[in-house]
C-alpha positions as CSV (number, residue, x, y, z in Angstrom):
1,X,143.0,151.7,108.2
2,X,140.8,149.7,105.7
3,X,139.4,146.6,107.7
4,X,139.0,143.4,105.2
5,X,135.4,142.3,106.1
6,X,135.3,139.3,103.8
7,X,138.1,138.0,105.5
8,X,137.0,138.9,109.2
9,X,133.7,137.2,108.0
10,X,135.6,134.1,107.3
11,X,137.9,134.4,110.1
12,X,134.8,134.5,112.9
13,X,133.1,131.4,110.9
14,X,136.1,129.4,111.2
15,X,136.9,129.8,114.7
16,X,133.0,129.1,115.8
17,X,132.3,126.5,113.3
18,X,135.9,124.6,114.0
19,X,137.2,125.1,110.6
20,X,140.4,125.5,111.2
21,X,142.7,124.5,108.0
22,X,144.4,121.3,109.7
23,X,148.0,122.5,108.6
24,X,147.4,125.5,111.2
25,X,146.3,123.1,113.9
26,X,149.0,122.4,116.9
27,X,149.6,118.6,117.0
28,X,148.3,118.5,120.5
29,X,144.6,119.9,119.1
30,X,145.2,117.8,116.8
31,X,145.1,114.7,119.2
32,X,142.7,116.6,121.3
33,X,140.0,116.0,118.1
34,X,141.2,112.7,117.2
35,X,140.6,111.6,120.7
36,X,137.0,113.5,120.5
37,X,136.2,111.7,117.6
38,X,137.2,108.2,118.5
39,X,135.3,108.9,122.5
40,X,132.0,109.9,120.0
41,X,132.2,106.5,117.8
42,X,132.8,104.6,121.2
43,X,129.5,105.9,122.7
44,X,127.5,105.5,119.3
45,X,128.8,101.5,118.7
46,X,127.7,100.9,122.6
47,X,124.4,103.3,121.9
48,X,123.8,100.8,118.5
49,X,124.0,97.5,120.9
50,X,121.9,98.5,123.4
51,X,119.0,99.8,120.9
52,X,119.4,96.2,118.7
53,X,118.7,94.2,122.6
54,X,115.6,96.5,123.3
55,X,114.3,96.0,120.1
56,X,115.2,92.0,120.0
57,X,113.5,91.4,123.9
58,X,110.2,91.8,125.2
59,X,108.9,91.7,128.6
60,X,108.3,88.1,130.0
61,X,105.4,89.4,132.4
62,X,104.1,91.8,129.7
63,X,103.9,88.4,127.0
64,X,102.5,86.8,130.0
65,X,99.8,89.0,130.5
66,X,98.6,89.5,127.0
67,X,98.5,85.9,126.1
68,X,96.4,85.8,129.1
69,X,93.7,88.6,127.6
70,X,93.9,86.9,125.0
71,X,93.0,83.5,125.8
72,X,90.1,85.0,128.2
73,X,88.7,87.1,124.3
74,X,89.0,83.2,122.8
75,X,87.5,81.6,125.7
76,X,84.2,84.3,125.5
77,X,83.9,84.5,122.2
78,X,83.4,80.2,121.8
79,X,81.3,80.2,125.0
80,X,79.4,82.8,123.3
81,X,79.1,80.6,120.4
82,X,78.0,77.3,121.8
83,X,75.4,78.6,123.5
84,X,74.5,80.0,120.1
85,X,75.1,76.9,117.8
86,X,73.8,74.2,121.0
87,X,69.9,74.8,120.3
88,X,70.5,74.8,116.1
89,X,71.9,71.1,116.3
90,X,69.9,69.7,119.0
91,X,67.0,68.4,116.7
92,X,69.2,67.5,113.7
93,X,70.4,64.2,112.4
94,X,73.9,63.2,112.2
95,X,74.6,64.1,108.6
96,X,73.0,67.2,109.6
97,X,74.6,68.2,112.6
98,X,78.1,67.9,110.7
99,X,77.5,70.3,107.4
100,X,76.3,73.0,110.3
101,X,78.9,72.4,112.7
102,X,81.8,72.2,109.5
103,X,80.3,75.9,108.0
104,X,80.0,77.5,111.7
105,X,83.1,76.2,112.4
106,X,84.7,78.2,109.7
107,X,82.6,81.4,110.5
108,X,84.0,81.1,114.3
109,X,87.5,80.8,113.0
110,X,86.9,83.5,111.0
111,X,86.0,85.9,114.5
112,X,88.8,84.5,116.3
113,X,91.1,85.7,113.8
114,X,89.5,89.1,114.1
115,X,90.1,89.4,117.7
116,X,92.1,92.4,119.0
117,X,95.2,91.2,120.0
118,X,96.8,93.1,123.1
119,X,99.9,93.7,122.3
120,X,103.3,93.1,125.1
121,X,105.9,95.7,125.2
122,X,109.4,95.7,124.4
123,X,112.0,96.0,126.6
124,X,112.0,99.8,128.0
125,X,113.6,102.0,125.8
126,X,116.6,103.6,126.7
127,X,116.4,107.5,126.7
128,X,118.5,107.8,124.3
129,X,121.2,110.8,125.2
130,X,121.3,113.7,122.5
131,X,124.5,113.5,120.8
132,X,125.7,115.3,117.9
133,X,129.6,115.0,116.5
134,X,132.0,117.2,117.5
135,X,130.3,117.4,120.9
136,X,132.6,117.2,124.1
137,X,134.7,114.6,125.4
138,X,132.8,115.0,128.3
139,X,129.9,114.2,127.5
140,X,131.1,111.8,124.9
141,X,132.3,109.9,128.3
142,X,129.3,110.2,129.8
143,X,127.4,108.7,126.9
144,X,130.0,105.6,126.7
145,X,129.0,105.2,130.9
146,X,125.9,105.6,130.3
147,X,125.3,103.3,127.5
148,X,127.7,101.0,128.8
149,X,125.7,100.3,132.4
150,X,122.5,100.4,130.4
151,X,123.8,97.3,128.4
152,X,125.1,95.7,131.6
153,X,121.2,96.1,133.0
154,X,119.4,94.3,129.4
155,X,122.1,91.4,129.9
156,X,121.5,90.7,133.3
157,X,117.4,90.9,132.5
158,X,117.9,88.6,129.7
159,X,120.4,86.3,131.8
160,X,117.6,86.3,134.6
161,X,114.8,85.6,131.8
162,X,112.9,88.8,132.9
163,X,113.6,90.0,129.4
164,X,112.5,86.9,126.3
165,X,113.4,86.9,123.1
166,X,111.0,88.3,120.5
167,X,111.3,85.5,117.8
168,X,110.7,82.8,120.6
169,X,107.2,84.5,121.7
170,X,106.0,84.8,117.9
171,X,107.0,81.2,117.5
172,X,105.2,79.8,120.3
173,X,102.2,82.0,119.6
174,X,101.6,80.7,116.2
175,X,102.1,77.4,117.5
176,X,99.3,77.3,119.5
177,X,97.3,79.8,117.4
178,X,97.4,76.6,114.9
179,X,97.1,73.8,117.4
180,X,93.1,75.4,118.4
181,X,92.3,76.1,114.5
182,X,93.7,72.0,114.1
183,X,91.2,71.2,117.1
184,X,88.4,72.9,116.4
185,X,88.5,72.0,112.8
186,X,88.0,68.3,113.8
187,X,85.2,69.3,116.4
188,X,82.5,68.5,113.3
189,X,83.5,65.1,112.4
190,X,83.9,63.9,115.6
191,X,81.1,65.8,117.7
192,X,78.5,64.9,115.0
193,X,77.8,61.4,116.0
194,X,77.4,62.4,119.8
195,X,73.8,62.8,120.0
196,X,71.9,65.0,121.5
197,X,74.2,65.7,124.4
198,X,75.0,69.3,124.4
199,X,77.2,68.8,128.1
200,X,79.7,66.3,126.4
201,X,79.7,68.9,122.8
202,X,80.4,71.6,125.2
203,X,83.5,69.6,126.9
204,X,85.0,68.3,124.2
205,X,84.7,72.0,122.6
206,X,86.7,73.9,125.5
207,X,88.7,71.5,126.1
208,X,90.4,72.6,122.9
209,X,91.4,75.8,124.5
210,X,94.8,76.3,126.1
211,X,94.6,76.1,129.8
């Protein structure tokens, strides 16, 4: 008996690999795939949605709590720099007082703008399941669950405002990021007729931070 290895060969790789010519399929396996394939697509279009939501939302007590780090790092760093720049104008005229306030001005904006901004977190990332085509229905069906109640959670987190959209925070950040620069950019022409009164140049200084 001469055994056809070639063909044996091809045999084994077809049946593990699910090669099977499709004119040699039953029309229920047939089904059976089609139905596999459609369950996997399912799962992957519901996987898709809840990655774009995570990746569109932050935190709102994350976003809270960096913008208050961050307003603390601003707050030190111009308290740091009044009582640095209080003693250089005290004894200068008016004309003075506003070409050094106008260049230190510029240098402080500079240091703000190198600050080391904490960064807020996205929305948790799913653990995404492993998933490969051609896996089971069953587990196809447990992806579509599982992806299905984890998009039920983000929507309910966004509805409830404990999840914010990333676009709004960015907005709302430069916003103020360019109200202080507007502020402290007019802090020269309108501090350097005050006088020698460092308490009222200190007020109207901090009160151009946010509060």
């Amino acid at each position: 008996m001469v055994i056809d290895l070639e063909c044996l060969q091809t045999a084994w790789t077809s049946l593990h690999a699910h090669t099977t010519p499709q004119d040699q399929i039953s029309d229920r396996e047939r089904l059976r795939r089609e139905r596999q394939q459609r369950l996997y697509w399912q799962g992957q279009e519901l996987k898709q949605r809840v990655v774009a939501l995570e990746e569109q939302h932050v935190l709102a007590d994350e976003v809270a709590q960096t913008r208050t780090v961050l307003n603390q790092q601003i707050r030190t760093a111009i308290e740091t720099w009044l009582t640095q720049i209080i003693p250089v104008i005290t004894e200068l005229d008016q004309q003075e007082r506003y070409q050094v306030l106008s260049n230190d001005i510029h240098r402080l904006l500079t240091s703000l703008a190198a600050l080391p901004v904490p960064r807020g977190e996205h929305a948790p990332q799913d653990e995404l399941l492993i998933d490969e085509q051609g896996q089971s229905e069953i587990l196809s069906r447990l992806q579509i669950e599982h992806y299905r109640a984890r998009l039920h959670q983000l929507k309910a987190q966004v509805q409830a405002k404990e999840l914010i959209p990333v676009t709004g925070v960015k907005e709302k950040a430069w916003a103020e990021a360019r109200l202080i620069r507007d502020q402290l950019l007019a802090i020269p022409a309108r501090c350097a007729a005050m006088g020698n009164d460092p308490d009222s140049f200190r007020k109207d200084v901090l009160a151009c931070l946010p509060q």
